[in-house]
PDBQT receptor file of N, H, CA, C and O in Angstrom, charges set to zero:
ATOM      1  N   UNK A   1     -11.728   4.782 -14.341  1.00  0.00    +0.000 N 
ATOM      2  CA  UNK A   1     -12.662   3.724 -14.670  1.00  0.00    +0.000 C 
ATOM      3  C   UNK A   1     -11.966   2.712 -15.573  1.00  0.00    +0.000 C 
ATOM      4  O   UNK A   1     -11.305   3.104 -16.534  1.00  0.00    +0.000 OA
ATOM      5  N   UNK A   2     -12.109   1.341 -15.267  1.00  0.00    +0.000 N 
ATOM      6  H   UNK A   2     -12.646   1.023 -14.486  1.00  0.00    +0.000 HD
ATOM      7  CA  UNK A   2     -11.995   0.378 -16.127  1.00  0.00    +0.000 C 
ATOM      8  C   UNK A   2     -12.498  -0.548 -16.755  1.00  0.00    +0.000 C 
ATOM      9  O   UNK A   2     -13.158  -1.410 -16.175  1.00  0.00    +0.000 OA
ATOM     10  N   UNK A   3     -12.236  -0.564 -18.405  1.00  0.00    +0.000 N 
ATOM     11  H   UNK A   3     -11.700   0.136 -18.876  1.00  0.00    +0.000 HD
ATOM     12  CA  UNK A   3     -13.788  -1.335 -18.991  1.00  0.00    +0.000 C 
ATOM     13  C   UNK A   3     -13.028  -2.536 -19.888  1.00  0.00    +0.000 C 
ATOM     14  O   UNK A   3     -11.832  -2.693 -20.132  1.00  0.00    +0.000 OA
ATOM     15  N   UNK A   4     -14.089  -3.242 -20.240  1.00  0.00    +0.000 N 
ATOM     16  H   UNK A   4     -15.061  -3.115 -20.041  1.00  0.00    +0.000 HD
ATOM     17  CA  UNK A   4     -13.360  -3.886 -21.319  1.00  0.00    +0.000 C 
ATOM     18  C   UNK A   4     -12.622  -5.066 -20.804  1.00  0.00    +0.000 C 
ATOM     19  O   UNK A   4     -13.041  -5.290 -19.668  1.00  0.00    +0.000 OA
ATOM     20  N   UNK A   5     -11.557  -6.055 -21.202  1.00  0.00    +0.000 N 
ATOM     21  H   UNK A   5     -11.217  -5.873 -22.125  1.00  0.00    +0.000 HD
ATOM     22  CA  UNK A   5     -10.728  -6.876 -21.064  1.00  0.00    +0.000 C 
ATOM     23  C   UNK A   5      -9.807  -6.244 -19.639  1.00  0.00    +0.000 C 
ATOM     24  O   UNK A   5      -9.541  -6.971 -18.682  1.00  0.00    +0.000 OA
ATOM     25  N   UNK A   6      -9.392  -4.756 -19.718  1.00  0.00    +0.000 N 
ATOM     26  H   UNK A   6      -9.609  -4.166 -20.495  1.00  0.00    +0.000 HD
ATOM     27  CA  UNK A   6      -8.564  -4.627 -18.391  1.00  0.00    +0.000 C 
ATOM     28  C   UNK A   6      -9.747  -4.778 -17.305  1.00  0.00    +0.000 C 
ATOM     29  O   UNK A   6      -9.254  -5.048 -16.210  1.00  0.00    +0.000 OA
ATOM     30  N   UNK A   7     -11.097  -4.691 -17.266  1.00  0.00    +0.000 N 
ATOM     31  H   UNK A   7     -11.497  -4.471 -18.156  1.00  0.00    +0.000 HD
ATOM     32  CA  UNK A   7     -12.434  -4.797 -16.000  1.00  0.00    +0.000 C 
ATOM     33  C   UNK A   7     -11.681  -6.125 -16.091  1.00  0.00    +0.000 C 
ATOM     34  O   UNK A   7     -10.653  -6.247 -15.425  1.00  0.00    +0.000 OA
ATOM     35  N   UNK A   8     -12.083  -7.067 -16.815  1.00  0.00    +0.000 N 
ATOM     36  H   UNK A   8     -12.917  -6.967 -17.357  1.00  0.00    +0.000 HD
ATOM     37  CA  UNK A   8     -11.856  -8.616 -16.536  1.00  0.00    +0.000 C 
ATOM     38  C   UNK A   8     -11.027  -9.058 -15.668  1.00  0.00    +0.000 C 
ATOM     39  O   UNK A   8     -11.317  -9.716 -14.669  1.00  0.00    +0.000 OA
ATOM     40  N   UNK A   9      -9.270  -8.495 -16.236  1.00  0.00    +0.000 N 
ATOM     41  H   UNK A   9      -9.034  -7.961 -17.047  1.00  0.00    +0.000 HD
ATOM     42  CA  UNK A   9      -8.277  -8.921 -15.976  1.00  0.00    +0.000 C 
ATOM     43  C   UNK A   9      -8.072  -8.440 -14.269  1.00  0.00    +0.000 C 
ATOM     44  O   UNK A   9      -7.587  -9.144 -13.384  1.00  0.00    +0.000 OA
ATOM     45  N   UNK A  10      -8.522  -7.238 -14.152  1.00  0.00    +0.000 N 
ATOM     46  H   UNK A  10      -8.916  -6.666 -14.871  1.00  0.00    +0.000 HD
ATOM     47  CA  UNK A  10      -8.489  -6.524 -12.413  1.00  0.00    +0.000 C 
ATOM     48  C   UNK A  10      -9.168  -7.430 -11.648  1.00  0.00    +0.000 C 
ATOM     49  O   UNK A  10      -8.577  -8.060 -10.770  1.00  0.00    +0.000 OA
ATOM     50  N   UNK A  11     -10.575  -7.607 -11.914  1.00  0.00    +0.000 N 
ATOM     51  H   UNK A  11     -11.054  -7.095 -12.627  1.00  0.00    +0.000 HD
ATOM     52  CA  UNK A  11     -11.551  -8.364 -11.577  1.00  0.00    +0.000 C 
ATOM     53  C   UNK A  11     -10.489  -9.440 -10.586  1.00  0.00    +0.000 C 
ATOM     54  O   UNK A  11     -10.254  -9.467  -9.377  1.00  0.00    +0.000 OA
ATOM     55  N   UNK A  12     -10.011 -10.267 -11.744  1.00  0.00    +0.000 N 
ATOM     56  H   UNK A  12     -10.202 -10.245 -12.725  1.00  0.00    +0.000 HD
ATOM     57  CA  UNK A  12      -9.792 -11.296 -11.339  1.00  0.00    +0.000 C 
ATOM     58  C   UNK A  12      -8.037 -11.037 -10.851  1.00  0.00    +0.000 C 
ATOM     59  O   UNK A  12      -7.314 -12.032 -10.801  1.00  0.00    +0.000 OA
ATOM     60  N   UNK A  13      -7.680 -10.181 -10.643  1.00  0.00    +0.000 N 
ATOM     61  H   UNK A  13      -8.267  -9.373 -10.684  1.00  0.00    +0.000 HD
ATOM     62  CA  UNK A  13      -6.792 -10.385  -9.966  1.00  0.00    +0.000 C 
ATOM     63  C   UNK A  13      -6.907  -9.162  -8.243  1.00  0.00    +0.000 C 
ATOM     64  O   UNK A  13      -7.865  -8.434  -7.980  1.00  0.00    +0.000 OA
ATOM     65  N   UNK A  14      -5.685  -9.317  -7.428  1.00  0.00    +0.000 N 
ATOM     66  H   UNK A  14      -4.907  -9.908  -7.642  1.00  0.00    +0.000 HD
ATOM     67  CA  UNK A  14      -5.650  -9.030  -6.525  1.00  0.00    +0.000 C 
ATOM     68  C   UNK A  14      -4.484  -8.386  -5.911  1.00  0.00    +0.000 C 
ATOM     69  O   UNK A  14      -3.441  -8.947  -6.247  1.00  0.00    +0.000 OA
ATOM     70  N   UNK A  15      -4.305  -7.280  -5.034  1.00  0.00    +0.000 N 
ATOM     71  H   UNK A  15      -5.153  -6.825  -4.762  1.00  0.00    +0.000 HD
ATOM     72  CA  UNK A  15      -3.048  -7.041  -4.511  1.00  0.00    +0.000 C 
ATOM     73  C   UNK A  15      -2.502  -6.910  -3.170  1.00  0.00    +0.000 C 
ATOM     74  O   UNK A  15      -3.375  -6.203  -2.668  1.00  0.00    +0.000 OA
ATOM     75  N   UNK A  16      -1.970  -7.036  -2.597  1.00  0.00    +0.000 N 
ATOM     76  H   UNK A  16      -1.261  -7.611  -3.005  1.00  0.00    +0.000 HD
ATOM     77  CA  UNK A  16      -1.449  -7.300  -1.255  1.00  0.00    +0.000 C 
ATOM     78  C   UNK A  16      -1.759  -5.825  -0.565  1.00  0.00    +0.000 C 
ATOM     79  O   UNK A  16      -1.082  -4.909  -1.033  1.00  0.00    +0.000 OA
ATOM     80  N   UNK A  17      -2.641  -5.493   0.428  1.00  0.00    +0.000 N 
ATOM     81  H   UNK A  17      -3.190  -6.237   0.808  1.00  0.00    +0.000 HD
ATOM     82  CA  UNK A  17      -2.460  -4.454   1.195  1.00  0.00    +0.000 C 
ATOM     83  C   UNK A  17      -1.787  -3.809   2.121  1.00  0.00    +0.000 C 
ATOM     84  O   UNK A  17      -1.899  -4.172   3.292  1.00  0.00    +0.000 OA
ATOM     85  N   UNK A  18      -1.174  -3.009   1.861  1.00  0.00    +0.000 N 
ATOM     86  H   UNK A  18      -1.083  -2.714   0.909  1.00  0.00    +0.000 HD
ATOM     87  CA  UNK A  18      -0.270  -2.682   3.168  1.00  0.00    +0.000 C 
ATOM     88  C   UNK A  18      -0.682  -1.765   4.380  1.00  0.00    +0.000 C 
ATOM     89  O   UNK A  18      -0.999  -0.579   4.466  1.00  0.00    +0.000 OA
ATOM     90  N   UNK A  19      -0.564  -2.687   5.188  1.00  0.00    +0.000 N 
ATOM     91  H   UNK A  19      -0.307  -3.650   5.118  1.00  0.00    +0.000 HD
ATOM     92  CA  UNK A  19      -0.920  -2.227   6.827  1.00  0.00    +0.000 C 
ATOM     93  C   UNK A  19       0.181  -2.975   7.812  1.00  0.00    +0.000 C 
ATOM     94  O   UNK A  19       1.233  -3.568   7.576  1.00  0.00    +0.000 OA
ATOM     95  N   UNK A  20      -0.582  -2.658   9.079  1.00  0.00    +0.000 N 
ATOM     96  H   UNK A  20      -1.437  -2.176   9.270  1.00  0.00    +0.000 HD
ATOM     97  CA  UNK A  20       0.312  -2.758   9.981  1.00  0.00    +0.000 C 
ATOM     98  C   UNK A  20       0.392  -4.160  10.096  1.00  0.00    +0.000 C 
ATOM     99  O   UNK A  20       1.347  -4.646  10.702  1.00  0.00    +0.000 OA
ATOM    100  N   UNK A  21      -0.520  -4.913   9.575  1.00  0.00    +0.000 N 
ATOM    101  H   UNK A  21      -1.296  -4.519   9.083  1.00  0.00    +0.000 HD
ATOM    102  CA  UNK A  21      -0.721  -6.679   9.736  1.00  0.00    +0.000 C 
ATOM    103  C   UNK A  21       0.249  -6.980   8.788  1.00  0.00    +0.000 C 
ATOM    104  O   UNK A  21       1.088  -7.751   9.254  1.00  0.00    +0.000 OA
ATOM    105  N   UNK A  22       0.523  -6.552   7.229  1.00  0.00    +0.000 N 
ATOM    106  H   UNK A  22      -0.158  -5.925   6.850  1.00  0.00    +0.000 HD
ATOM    107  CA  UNK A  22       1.301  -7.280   6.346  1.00  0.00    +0.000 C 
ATOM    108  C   UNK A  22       2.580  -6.922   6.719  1.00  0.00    +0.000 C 
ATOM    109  O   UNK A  22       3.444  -7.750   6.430  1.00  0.00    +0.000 OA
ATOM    110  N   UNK A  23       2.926  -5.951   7.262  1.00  0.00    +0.000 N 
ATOM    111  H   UNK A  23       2.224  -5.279   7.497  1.00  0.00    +0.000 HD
ATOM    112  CA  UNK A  23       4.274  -5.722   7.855  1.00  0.00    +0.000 C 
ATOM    113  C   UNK A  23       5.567  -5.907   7.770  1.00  0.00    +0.000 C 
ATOM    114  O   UNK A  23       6.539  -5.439   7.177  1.00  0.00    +0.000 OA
ATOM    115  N   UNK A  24       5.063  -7.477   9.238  1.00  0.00    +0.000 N 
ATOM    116  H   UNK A  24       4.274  -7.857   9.720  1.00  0.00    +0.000 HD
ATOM    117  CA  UNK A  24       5.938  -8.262   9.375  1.00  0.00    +0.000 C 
ATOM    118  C   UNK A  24       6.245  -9.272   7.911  1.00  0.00    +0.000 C 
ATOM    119  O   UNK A  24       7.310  -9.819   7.625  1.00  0.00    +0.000 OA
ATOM    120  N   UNK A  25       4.982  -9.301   7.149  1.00  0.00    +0.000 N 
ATOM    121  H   UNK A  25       4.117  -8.857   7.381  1.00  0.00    +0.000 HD
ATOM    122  CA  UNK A  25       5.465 -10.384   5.819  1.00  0.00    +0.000 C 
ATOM    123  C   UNK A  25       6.402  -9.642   4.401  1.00  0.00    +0.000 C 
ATOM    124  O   UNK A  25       6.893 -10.177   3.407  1.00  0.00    +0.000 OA
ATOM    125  N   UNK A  26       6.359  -7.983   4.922  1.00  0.00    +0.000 N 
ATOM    126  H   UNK A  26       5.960  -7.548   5.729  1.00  0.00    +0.000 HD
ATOM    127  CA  UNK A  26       6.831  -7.145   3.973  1.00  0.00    +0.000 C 
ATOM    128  C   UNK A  26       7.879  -8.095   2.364  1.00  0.00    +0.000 C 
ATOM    129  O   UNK A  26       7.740  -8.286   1.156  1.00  0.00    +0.000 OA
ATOM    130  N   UNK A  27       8.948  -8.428   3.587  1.00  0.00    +0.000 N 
ATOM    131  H   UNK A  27       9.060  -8.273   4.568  1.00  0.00    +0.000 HD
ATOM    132  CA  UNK A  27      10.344  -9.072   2.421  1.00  0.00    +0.000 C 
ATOM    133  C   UNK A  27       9.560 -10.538   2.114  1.00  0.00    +0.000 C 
ATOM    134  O   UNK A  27      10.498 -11.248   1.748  1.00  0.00    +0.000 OA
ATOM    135  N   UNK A  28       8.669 -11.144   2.080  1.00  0.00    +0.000 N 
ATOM    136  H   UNK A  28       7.908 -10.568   2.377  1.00  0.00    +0.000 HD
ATOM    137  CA  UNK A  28       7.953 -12.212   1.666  1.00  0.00    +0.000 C 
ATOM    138  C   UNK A  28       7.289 -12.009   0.720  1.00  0.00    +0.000 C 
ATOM    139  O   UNK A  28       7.460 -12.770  -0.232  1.00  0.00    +0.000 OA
ATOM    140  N   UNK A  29       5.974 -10.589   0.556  1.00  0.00    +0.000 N 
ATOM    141  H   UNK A  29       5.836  -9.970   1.329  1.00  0.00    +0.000 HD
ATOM    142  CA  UNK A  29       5.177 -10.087  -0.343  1.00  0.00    +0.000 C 
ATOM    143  C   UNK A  29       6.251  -9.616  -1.312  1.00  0.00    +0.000 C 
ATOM    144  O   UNK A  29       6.283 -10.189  -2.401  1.00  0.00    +0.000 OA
ATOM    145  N   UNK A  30       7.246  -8.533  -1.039  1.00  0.00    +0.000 N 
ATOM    146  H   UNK A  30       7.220  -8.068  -0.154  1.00  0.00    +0.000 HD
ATOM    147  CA  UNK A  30       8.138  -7.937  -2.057  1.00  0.00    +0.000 C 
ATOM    148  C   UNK A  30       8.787  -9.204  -2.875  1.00  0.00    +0.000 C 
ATOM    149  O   UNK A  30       8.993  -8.914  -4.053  1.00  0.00    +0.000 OA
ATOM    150  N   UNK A  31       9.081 -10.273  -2.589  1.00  0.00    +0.000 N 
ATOM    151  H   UNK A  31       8.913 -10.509  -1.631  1.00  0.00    +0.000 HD
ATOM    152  CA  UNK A  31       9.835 -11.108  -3.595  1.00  0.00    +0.000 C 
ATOM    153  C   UNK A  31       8.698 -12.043  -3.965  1.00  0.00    +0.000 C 
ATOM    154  O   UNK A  31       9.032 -12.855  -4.828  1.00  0.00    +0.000 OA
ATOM    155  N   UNK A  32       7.176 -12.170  -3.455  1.00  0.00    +0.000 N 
ATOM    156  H   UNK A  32       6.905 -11.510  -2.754  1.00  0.00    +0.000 HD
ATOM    157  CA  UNK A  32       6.202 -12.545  -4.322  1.00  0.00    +0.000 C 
ATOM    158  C   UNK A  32       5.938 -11.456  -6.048  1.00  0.00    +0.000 C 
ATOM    159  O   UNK A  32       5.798 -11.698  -7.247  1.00  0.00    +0.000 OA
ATOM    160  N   UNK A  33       5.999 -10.199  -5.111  1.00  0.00    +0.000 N 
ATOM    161  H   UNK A  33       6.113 -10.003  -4.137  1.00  0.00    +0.000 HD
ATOM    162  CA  UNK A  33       5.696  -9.165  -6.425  1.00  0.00    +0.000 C 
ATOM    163  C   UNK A  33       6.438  -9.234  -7.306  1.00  0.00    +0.000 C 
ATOM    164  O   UNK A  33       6.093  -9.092  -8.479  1.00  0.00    +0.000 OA
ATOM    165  N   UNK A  34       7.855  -9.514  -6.849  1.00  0.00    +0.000 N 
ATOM    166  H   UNK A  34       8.136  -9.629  -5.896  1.00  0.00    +0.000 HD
ATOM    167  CA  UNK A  34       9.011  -9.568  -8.198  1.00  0.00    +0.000 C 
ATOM    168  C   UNK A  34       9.131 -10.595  -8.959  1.00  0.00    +0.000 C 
ATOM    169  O   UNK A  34       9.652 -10.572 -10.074  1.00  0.00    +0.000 OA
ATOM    170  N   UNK A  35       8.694 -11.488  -8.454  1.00  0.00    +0.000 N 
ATOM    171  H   UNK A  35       8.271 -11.507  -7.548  1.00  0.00    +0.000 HD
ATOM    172  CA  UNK A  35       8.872 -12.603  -9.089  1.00  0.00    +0.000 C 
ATOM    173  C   UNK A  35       7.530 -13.245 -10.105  1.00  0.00    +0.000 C 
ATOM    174  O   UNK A  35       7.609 -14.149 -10.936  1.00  0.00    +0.000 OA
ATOM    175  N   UNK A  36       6.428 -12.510  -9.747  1.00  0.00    +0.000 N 
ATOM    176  H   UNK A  36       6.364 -11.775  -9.072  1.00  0.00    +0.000 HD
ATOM    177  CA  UNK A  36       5.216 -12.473 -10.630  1.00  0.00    +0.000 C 
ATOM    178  C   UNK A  36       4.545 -13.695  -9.947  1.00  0.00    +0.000 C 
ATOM    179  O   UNK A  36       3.970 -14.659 -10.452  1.00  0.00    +0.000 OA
ATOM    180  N   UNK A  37       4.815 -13.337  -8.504  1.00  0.00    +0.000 N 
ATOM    181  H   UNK A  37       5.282 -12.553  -8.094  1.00  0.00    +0.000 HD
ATOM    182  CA  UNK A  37       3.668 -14.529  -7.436  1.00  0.00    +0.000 C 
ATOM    183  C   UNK A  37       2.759 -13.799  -7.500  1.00  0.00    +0.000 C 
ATOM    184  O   UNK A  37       1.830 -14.601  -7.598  1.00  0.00    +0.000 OA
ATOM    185  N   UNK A  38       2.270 -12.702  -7.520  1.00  0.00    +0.000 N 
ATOM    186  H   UNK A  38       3.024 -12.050  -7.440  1.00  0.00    +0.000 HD
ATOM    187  CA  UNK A  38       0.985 -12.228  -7.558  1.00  0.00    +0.000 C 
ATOM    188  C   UNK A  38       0.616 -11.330  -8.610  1.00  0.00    +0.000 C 
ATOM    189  O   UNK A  38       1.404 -10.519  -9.096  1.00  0.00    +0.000 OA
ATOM    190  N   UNK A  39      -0.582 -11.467  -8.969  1.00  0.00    +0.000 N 
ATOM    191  H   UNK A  39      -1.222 -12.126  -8.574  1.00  0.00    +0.000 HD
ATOM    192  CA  UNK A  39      -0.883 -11.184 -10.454  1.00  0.00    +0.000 C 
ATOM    193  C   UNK A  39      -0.908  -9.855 -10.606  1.00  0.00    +0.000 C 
ATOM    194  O   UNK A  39      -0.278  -9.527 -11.612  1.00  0.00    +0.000 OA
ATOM    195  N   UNK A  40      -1.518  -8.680  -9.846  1.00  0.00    +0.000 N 
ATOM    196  H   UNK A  40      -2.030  -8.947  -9.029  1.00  0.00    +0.000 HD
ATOM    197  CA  UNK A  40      -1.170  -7.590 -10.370  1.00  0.00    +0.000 C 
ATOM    198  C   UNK A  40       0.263  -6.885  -9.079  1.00  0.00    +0.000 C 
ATOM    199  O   UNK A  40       0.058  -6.455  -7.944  1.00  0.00    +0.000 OA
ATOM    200  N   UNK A  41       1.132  -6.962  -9.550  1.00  0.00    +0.000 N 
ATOM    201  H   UNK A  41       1.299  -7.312 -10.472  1.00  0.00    +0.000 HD
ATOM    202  CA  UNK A  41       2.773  -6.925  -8.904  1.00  0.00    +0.000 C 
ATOM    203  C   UNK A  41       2.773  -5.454  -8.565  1.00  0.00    +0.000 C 
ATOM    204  O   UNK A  41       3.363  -4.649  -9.285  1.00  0.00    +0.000 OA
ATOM    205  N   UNK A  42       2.083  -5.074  -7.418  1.00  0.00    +0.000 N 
ATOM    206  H   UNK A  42       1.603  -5.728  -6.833  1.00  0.00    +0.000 HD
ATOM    207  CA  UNK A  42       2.247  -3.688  -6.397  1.00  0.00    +0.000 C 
ATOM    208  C   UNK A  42       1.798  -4.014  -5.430  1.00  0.00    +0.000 C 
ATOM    209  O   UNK A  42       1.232  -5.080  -5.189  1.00  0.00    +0.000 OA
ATOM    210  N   UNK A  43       2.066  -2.795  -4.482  1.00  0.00    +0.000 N 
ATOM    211  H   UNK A  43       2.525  -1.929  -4.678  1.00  0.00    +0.000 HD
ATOM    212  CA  UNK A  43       1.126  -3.140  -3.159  1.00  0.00    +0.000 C 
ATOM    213  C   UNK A  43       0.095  -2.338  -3.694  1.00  0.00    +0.000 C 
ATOM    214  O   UNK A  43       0.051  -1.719  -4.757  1.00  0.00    +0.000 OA
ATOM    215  N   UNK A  44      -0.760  -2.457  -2.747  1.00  0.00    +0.000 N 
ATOM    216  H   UNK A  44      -0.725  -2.960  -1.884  1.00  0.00    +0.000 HD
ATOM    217  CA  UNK A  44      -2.383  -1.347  -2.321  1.00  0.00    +0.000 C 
ATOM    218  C   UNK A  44      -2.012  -0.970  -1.171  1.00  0.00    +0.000 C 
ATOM    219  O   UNK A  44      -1.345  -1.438  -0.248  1.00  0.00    +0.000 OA
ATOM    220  N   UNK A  45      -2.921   0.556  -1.534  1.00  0.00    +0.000 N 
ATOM    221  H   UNK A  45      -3.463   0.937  -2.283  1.00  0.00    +0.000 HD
ATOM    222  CA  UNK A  45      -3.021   1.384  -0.034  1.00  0.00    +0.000 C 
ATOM    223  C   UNK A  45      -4.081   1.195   0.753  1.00  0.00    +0.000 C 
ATOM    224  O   UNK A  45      -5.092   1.081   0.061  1.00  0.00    +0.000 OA
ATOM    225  N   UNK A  46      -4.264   1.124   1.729  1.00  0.00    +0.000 N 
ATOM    226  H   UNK A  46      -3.442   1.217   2.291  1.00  0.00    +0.000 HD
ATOM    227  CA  UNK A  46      -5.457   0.912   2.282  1.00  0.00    +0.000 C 
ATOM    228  C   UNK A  46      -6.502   2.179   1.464  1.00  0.00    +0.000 C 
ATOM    229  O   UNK A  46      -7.714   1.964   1.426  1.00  0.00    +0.000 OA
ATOM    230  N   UNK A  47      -6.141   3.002   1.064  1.00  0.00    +0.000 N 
ATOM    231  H   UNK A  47      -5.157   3.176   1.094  1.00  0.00    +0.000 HD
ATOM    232  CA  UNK A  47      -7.620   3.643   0.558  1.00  0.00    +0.000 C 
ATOM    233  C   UNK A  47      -8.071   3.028  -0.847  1.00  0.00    +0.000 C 
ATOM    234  O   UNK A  47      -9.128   3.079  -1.476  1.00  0.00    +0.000 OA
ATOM    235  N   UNK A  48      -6.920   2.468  -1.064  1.00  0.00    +0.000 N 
ATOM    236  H   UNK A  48      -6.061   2.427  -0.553  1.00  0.00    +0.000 HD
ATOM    237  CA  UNK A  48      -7.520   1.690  -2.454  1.00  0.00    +0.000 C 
ATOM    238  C   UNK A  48      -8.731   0.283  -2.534  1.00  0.00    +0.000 C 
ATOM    239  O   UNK A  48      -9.256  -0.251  -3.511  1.00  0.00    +0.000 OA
ATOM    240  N   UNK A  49      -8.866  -0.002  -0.975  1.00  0.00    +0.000 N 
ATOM    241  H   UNK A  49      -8.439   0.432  -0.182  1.00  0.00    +0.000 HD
ATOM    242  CA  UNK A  49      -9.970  -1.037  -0.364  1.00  0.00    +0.000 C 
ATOM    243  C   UNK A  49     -11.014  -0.848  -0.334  1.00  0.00    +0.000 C 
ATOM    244  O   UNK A  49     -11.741  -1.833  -0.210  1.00  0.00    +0.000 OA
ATOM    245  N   UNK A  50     -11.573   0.358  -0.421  1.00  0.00    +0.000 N 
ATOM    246  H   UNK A  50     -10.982   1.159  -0.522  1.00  0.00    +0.000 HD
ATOM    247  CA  UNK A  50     -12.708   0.894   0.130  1.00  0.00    +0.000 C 
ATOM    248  C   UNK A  50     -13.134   2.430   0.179  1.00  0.00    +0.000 C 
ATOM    249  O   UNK A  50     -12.354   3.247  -0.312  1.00  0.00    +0.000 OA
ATOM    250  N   UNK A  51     -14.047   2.762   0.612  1.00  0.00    +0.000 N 
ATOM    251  H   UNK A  51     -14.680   2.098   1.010  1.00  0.00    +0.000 HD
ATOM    252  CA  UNK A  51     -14.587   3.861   1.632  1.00  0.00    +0.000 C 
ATOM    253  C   UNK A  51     -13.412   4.240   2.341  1.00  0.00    +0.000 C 
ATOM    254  O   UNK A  51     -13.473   5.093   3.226  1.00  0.00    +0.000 OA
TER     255      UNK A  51
């Protein structure tokens, strides 16, 4: 569970999912993550989406 300022900060950020669609963008997303193009810098698993 997350409360507080880290709820906020998740809230508002987002992470790239990996499936068979992001794939092909793999070496595109990986040097977004390193470089701090996207705010929270990992992938997601698809079970981390949902149900």
């Amino acid at each position: 569970m997350v409360i507080g300022s880290e709820a906020s900060r998740e809230a508002n950020s987002f992470v790239i999912i990996r499936t068979e669609m992001t794939a092909a963008a793999k070496d595109r997303y990986d040097d977004l993550i390193a470089t701090g193009g996207i705010p929270m810098a990992r992938w997601g698993l698809k079970r981390s989406a949902g149900p």
